[in-house]
VOBA-819426 format. One record per residue (C-alpha): residue in one letter; x, y, z; residue number from 1. Coordinates in steps of 0.25 Angstrom, whole numbers, always signed. Layout:
residues N
a/X/Y/Z/NUM
...
***
This chain:
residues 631
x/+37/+172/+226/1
x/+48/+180/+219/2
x/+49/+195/+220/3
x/+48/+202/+207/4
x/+59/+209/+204/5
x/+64/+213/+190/6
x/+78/+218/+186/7
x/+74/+233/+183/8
x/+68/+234/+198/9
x/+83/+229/+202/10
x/+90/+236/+191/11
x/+82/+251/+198/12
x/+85/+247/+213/13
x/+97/+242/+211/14
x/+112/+249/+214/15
x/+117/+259/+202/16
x/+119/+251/+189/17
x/+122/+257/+174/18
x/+121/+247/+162/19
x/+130/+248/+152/20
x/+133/+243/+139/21
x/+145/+235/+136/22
x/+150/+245/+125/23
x/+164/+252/+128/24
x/+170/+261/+125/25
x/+155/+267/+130/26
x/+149/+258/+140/27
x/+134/+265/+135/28
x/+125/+266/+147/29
x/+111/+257/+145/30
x/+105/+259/+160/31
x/+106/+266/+173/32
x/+98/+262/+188/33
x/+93/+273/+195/34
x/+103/+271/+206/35
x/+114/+273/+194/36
x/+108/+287/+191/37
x/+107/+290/+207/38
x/+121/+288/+208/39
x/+127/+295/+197/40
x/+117/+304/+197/41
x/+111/+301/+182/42
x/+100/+300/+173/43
x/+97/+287/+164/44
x/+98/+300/+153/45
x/+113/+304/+158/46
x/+117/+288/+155/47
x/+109/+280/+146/48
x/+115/+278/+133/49
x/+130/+284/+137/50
x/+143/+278/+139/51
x/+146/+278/+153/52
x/+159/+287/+152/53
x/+150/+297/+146/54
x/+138/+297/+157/55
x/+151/+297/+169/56
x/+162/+305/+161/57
x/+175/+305/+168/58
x/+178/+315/+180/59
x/+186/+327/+173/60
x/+191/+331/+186/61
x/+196/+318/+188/62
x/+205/+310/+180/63
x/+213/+303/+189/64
x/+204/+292/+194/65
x/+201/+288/+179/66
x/+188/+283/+183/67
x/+182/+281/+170/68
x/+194/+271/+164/69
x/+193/+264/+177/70
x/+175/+262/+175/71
x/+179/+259/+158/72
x/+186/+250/+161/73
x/+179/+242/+171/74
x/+168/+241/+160/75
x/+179/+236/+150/76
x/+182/+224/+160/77
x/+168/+221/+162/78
x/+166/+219/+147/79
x/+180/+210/+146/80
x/+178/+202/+158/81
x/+163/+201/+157/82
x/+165/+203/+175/83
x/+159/+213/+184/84
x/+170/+224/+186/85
x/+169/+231/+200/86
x/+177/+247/+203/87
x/+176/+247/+217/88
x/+178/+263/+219/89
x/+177/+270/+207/90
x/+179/+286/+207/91
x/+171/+290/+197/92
x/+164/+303/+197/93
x/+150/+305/+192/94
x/+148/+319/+184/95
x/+138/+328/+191/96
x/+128/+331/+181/97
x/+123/+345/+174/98
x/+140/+348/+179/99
x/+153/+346/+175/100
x/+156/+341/+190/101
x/+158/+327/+194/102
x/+155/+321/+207/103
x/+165/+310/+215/104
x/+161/+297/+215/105
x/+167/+282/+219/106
x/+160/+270/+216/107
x/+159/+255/+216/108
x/+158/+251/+201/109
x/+153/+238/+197/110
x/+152/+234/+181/111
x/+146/+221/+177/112
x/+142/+214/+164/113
x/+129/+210/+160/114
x/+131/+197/+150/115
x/+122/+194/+138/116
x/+117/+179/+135/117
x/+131/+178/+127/118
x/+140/+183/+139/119
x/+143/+196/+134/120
x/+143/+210/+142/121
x/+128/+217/+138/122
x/+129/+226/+148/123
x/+138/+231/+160/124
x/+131/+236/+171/125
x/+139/+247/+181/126
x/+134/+249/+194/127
x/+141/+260/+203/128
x/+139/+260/+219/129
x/+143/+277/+223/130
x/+154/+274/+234/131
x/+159/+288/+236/132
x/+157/+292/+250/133
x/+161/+277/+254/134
x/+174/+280/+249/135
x/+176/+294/+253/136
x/+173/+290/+267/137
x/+184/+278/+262/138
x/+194/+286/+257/139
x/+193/+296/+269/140
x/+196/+285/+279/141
x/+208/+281/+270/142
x/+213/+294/+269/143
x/+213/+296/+285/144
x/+219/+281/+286/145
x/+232/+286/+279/146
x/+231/+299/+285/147
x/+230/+293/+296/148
x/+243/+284/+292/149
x/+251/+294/+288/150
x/+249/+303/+300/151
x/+253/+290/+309/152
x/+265/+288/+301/153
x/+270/+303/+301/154
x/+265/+306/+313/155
x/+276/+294/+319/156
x/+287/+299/+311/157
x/+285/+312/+315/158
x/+283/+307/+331/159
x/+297/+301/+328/160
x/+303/+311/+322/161
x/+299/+324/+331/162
x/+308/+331/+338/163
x/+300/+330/+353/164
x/+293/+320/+360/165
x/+279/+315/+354/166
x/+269/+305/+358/167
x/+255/+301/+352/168
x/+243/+298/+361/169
x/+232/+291/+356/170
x/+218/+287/+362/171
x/+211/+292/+377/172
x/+221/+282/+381/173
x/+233/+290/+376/174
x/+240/+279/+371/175
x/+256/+282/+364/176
x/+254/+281/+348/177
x/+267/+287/+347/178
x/+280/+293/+351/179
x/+292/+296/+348/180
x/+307/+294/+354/181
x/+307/+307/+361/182
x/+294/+305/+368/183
x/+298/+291/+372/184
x/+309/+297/+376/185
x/+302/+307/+386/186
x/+294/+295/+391/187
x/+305/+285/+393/188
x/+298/+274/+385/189
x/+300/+265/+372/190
x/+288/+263/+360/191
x/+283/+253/+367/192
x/+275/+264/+373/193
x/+266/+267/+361/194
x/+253/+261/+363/195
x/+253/+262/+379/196
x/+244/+273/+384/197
x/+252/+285/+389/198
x/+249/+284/+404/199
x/+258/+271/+402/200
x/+271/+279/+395/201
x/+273/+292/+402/202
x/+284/+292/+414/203
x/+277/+293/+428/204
x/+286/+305/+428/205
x/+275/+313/+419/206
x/+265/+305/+417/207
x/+254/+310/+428/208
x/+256/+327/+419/209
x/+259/+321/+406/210
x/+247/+312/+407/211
x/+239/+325/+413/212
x/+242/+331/+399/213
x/+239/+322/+390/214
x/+226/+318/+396/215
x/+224/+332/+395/216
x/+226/+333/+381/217
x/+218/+322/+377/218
x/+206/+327/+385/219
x/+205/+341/+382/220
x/+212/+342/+368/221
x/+222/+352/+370/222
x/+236/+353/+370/223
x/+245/+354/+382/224
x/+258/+359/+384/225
x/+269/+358/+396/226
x/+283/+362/+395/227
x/+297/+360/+403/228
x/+290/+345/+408/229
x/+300/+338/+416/230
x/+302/+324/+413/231
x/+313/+315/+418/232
x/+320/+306/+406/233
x/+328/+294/+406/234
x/+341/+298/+397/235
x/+353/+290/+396/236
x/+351/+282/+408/237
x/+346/+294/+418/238
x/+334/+302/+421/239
x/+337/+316/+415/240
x/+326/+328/+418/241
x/+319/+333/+406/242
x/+308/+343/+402/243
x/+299/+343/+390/244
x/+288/+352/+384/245
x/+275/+344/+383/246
x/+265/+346/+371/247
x/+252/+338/+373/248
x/+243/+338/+361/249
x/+230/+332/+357/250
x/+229/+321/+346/251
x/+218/+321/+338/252
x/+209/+311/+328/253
x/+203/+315/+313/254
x/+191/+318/+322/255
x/+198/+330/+330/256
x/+196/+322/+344/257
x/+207/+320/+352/258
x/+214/+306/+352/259
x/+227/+305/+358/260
x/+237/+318/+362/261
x/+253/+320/+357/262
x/+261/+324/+366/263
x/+275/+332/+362/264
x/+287/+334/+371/265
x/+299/+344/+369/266
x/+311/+341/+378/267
x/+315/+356/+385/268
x/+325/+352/+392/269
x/+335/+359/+387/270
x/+328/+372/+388/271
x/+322/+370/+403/272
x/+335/+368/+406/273
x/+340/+380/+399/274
x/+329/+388/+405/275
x/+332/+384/+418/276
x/+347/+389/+418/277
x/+342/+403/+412/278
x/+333/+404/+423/279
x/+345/+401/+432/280
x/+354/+411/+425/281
x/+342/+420/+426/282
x/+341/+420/+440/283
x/+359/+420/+440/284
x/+359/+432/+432/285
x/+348/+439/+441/286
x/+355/+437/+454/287
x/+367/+441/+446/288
x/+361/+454/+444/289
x/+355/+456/+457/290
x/+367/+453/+464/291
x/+375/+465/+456/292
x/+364/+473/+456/293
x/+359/+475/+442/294
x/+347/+480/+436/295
x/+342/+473/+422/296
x/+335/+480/+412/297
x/+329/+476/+398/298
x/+328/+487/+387/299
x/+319/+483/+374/300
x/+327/+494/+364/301
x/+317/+494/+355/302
x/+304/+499/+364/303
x/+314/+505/+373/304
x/+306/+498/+387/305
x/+316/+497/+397/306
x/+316/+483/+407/307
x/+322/+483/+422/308
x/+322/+477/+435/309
x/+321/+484/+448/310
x/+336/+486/+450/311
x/+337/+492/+436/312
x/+326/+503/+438/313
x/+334/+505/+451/314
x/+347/+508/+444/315
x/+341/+516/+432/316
x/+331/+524/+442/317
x/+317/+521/+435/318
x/+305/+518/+443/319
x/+296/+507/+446/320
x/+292/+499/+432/321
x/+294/+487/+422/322
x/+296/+494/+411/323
x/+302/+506/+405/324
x/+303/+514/+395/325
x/+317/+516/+391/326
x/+318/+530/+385/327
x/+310/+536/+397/328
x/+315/+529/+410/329
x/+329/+524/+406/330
x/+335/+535/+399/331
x/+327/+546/+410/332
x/+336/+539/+423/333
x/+351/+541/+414/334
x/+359/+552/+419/335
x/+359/+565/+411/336
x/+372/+564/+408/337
x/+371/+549/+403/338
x/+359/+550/+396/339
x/+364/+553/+383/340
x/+376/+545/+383/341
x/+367/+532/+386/342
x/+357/+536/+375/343
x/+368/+538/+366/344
x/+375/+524/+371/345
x/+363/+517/+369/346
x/+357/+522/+356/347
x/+370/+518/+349/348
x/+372/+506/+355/349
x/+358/+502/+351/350
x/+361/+505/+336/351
x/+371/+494/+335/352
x/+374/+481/+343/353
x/+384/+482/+353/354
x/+398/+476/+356/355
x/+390/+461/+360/356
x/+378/+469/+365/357
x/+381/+475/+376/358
x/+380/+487/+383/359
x/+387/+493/+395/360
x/+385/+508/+401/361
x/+384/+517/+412/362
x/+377/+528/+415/363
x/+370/+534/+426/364
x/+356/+535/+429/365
x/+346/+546/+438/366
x/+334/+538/+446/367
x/+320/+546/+441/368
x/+317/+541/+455/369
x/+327/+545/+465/370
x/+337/+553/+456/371
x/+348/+545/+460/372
x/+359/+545/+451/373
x/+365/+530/+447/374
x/+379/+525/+439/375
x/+372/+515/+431/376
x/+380/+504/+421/377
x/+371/+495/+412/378
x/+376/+483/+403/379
x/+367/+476/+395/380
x/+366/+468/+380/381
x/+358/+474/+368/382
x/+351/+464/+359/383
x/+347/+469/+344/384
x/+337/+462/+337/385
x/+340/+455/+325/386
x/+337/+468/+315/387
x/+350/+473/+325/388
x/+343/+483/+334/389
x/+343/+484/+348/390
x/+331/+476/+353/391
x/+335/+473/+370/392
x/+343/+479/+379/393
x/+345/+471/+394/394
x/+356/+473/+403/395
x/+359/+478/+418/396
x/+362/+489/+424/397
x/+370/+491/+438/398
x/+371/+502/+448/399
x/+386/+508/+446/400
x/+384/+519/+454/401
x/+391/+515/+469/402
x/+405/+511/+457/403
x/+403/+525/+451/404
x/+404/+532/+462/405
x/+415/+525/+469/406
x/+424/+527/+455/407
x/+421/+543/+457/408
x/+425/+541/+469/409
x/+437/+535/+467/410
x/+439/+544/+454/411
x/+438/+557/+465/412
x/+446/+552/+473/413
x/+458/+548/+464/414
x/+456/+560/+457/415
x/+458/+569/+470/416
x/+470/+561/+477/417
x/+474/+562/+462/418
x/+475/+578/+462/419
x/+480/+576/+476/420
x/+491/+569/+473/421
x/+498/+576/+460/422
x/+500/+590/+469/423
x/+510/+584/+476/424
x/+514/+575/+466/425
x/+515/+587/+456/426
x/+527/+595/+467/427
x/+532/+581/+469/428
x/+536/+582/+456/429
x/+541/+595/+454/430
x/+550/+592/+466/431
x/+557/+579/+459/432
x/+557/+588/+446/433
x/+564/+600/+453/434
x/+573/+590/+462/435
x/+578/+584/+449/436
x/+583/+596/+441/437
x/+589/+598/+454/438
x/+595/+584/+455/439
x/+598/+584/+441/440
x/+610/+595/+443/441
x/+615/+587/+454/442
x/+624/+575/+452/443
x/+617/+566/+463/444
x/+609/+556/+451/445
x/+603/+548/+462/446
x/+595/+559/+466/447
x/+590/+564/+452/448
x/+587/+548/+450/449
x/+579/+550/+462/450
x/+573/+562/+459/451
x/+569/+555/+444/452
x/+562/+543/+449/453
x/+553/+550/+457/454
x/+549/+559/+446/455
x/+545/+546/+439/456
x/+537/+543/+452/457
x/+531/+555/+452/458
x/+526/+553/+438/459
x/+521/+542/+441/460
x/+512/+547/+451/461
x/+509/+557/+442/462
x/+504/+548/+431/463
x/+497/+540/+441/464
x/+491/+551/+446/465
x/+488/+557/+432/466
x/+481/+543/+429/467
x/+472/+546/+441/468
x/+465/+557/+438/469
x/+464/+553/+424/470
x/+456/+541/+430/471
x/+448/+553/+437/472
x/+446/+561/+425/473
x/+440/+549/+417/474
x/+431/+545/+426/475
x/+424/+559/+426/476
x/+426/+560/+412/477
x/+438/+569/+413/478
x/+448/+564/+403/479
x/+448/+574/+391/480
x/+452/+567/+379/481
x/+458/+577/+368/482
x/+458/+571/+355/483
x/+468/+575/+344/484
x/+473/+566/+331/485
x/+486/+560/+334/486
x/+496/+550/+327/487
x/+495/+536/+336/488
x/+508/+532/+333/489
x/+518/+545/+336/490
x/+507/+546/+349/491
x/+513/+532/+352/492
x/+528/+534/+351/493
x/+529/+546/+358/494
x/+522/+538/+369/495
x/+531/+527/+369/496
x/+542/+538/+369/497
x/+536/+543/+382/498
x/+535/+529/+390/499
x/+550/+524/+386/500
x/+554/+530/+399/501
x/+542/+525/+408/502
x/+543/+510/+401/503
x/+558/+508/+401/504
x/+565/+498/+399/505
x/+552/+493/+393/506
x/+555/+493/+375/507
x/+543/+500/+367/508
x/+541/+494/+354/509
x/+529/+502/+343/510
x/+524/+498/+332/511
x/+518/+507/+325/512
x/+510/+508/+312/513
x/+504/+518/+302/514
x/+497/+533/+309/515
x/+487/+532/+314/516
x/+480/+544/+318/517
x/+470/+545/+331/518
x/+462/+555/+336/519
x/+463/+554/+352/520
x/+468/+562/+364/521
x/+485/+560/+361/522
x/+489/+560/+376/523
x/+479/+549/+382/524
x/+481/+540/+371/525
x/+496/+543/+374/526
x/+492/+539/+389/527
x/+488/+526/+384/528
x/+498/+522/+376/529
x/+509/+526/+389/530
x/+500/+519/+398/531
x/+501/+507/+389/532
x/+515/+507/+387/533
x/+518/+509/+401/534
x/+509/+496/+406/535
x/+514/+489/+396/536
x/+530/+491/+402/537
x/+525/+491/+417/538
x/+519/+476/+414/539
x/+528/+471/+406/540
x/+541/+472/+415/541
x/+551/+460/+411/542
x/+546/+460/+394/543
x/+548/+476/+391/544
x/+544/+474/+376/545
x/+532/+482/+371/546
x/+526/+483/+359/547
x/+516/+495/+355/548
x/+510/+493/+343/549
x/+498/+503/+335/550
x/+491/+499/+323/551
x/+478/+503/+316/552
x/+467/+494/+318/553
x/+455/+499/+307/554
x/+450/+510/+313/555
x/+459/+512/+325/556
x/+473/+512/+332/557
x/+478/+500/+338/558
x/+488/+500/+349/559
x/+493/+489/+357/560
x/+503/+488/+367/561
x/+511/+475/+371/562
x/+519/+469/+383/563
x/+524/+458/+385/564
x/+523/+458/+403/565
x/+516/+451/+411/566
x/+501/+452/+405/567
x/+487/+453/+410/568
x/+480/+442/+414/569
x/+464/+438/+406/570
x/+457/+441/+417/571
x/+463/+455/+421/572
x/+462/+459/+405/573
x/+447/+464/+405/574
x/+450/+474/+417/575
x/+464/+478/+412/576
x/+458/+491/+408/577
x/+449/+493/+421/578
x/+454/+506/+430/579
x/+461/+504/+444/580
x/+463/+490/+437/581
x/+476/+482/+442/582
x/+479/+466/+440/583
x/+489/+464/+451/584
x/+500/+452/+450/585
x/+515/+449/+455/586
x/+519/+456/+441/587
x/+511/+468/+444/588
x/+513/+470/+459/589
x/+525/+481/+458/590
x/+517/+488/+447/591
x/+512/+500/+451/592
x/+498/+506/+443/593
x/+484/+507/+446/594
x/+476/+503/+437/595
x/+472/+514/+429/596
x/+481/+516/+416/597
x/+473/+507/+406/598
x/+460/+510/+412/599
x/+465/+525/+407/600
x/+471/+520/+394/601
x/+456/+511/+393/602
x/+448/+525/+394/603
x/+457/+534/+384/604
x/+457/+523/+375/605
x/+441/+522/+376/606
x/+437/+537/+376/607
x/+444/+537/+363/608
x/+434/+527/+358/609
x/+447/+515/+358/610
x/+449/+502/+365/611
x/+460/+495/+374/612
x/+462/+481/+379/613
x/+472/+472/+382/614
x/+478/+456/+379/615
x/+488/+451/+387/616
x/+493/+437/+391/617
x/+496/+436/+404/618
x/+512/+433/+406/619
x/+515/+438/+393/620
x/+511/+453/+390/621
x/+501/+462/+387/622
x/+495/+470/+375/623
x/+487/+484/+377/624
x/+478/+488/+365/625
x/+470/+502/+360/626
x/+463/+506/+350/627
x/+460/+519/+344/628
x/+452/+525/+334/629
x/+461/+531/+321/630
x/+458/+545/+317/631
***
């Protein structure tokens, strides 16, 4: 027997259907199922007796889908072809009733004619199947397909590109996804590694630590750092030593769960090695500096805390500490009568950058400890911050005290056989002088010729002697310097009228320029200028031109004396100036001196704030320069 079912019993339970009448532009709604309603969330008195695009309006918010022109003309097509016309994914969105809101929607749309007895269209029937959430879920897995695309195809490029070694793991099994020249490099293999789990690729060399790691990454999640790893690399057809700094970093999935590890490494090479030759020079520099016995010390300028090691706190004569307050302890141990010529030093050296940064000084210091008294000299660099200002102050210091005492020594005792010696040579001369007025009356000229040459060895001795104790007087700070404006250039002439005598048969030759007027002490610039000239004769004995020349220079007077003898050699030149100072050859054998005449010259020029040095080329002559500051 056959079951009884009607089209209405169908019609109720089946999926959602509208029935429309075939009259565009309108489409007039007739009938809507209960399922119809359900879905668009309707009543039969929202849709009965309307034209479709005026139940579902189009989205205002949304005019790029054109979802109304797409459903219009699918029912135009149904009524040309008289054929079911299917949209499968419409995006149509349905007005939220009692609001001006609309709600999403996509849907499976089906539009089919219902044919009279003639085979016209009577009606079309639209029936809807709500596919929203099947495409979001869709669209979602799209979306993370091409994301996931594109991450792969720039995650290569960049793996290619990247200026270390990088490697992908993927899977528990750690299998290489990727890497890039470099790494390949680091591991001695080709791409045919990719694919091949990593307990496969790495070299036995570091395989059981490296493999350590990674597990360890991939296990606990964390990141794992190693620097200066040494590795040996094949390189131009030899095992070369290398060392890397080693990242290794979990991988992670969509779900935040761990999936493979990268691993990262940056060659150091370079920069070990460097560090091991600092640490060398390091240790060179420390036994350096033990082995002269210095002391160190580390001033931050700023703070004004004082840094130094043991054989520096023994030198300054501080107690037992680390740290120390520069102001207090440092400036407590200078000696009274240093103390404000330090501070004085220091504060204007502070103010400006000095001449390359550097700094050397010496000064004496009283222990707080024992109350012994110490000759210290310190030499250090200043380094100013980029706003110029001093910011650290490091150097050494040295015990100078044995040195200064032997000099006064050495200074007492030249200074007393120097006394000693110009009483007798003080009546010698009175003798020769008396002899020769005697003589001179007389017509026996071999004697008076006699009698005139020792005069000039007596006045050699007693310039020699003279020099001495001018030595003497300086180092005890003795020289008086009597300062008085003067014209250079007469001061000079009358001094070349002086040594005419003493550097016959040597010729003379000035050249002079405009006044210039000084403010010094007359007779100890005079000394300069003989003792000058009278070198420049003694040394030049076959070529017996010299040229003295005197020019302003800016602020100051420029004096240059020029030979053409026999020269100083490179070496010798940065001790030319030095006292007792004397560079011995077969030129210079006969020539009788001690060393102490440009060492004087050097300190009278210097205490009247000036500058001397010398160029020569050795074989062919000599030229002596001073400065002076003009009135």
């Amino acid at each position: 027997m056959k079951p009884n079912i009607t089209f209405d019993a169908f019609y109720k339970a089946g999926p959602p259907i509208l029935v429309l009448k075939p009259d565009p532009p309108y489409f007039t709604i007739i009938e809507a199922n209960d399922a119809y309603l359900n879905v668009t969330s309707t009543t039969l008195k929202d849709l009965v007796g309307r034209p479709i695009l005026t139940a579902f309006p189009q989205n205002p918010n949304d005019r790029v889908s054109k979802n109304t022109e797409v459903f219009y003309n699918s029912l135009l097509t149904v009524l040309e072809t008289k054929k079911q016309h299917v949209l499968s994914i419409l995006k149509y969105d349905i007005p939220i009733r009692g609001t001006e809101e609309y709600e999403v929607k996509y849907w499976m749309v089906t539009n089919y004619p219902v044919l009279d007895d003639q085979g016209n269209v009577a009606y079309i029937v639209h029936t809807n199947v709500d596919v929203t959430s099947t495409y979001e879920f869709v669209k979602k897995e799209r979306i993370e397909i091409e994301v996931e695309e594109w991450t792969n195809k720039h995650l290569r490029e960049f793996f290619a590109h990247a200026p270390v070694a990088i490697a992908m793991l993927k899977g528990r099994d750690l299998k290489v996804e990727l890497a890039n020249s470099l790494m390949l490099e680091v591991w001695g293999k080709s791409q045919q590694i990719i694919g091949k789990r990593m307990s496969d690729v790495l070299p036995n060399t570091i395989k059981l630590e490296v493999l350590s790691l990674i597990s360890q990454t991939y296990c606990t999640g964390r990141s794992h750092y190693k620097e200066d790893i040494k590795m040996l690399l094949a390189r131009e057809g030899s095992l070369e030593e290398a060392y890397f700094n080693m990242v290794y970093h979990p991988l992670r999935d969509s779900s935040e769960r761990v999936c493979g590890v990268i691993i990262m490494a940056e060659e150091v090479t370079e920069q070990v090695n460097s560090k091991a030759e600092l640490l060398q020079e390091q240790q060179r520099s420390r036994l350096a500096i033990e082995a002269a016995d210095l002391g160190v010390f580390d001033m931050d300028v700023e703070s004004g805390v004082l840094k130094c090691d043991l054989r520096c706190k023994e030198i300054f004569g501080i107690g037992d500490g680390d740290v120390y307050d520069q102001a207090r302890e440092f400036m407590n141990v200078l000696h009274d009568d240093d103390r404000n010529r330090l501070i004085k030093l220091m504060r204007n050296a502070f103010k400006r950058p000095l001449i390359n940064g550097d700094y050397d000084v010496e000064f004496r210091t009283v222990s707080t400890v024992s109350q012994q008294l110490r000759w210290v000299r310190a030499k250090g660099k200043l380094f100013f911050n980029t706003q110029g200002m001093p910011g650290r102050f490091i150097g050494t210091v040295l015990d100078n005290t044995r040195q200064k005492r032997e000099e006064q020594l050495k200074n007492d005792f030249i200074a007393m056989v120097s006394h000693e010696l110009k009483t007798p040579l003080t009546s010698l001369k009175a003798y020769v002088q008396l002899m020769k007025r005697v003589e001179k009356k007389e017509t026996d000229t071999m004697t008076f010729e006699t009698l005139e040459k020792a005069d000039t060895q007596v006045n050699k001795m007693v310039s020699m002697i003279n020099s001495f104790l001018n030595i003497s007087r300086l180092e005890a700070g003795g020289i008086v310097i009597e300062k008085s404006a003067f014209e250079f250039n007469t001061l000079i002439m009358e001094v070349i009228e002086e040594v005419k005598a003493i550097v016959d048969p040597h010729v003379i030759t000035f050249n002079g320029g405009e006044e210039l007027w000084l403010t010094g002490d007359r007779n100890k610039i005079g000394q300069v200028l003989t003792n000058l000239l009278s070198n420049a004769a003694k040394y030049s004995l076959h070529n017996r031109d010299i040229s003295l020349d005197c020019c302003r220079k800016n602020t100051r007077a420029q004096v240059s004396v020029r030979d053409r003898g026999m020269g100083i050699r490179e070496t010798d030149l940065p001790y030319l100036f030095t006292r007792f100072q004397r560079f011995e050859s077969a030129d210079t054998k006969n020539i009788s001196g001690f060393g102490i005449g440009l060492y004087l010259c050097s300190e009278i020029v210097k205490s009247h704030n000036g500058k001397i040095w010398a160029e020569s080329e050795f074989g062919r002559g000599t030229t002596m320069y001073f400065e002076l500051p003009i009135k």
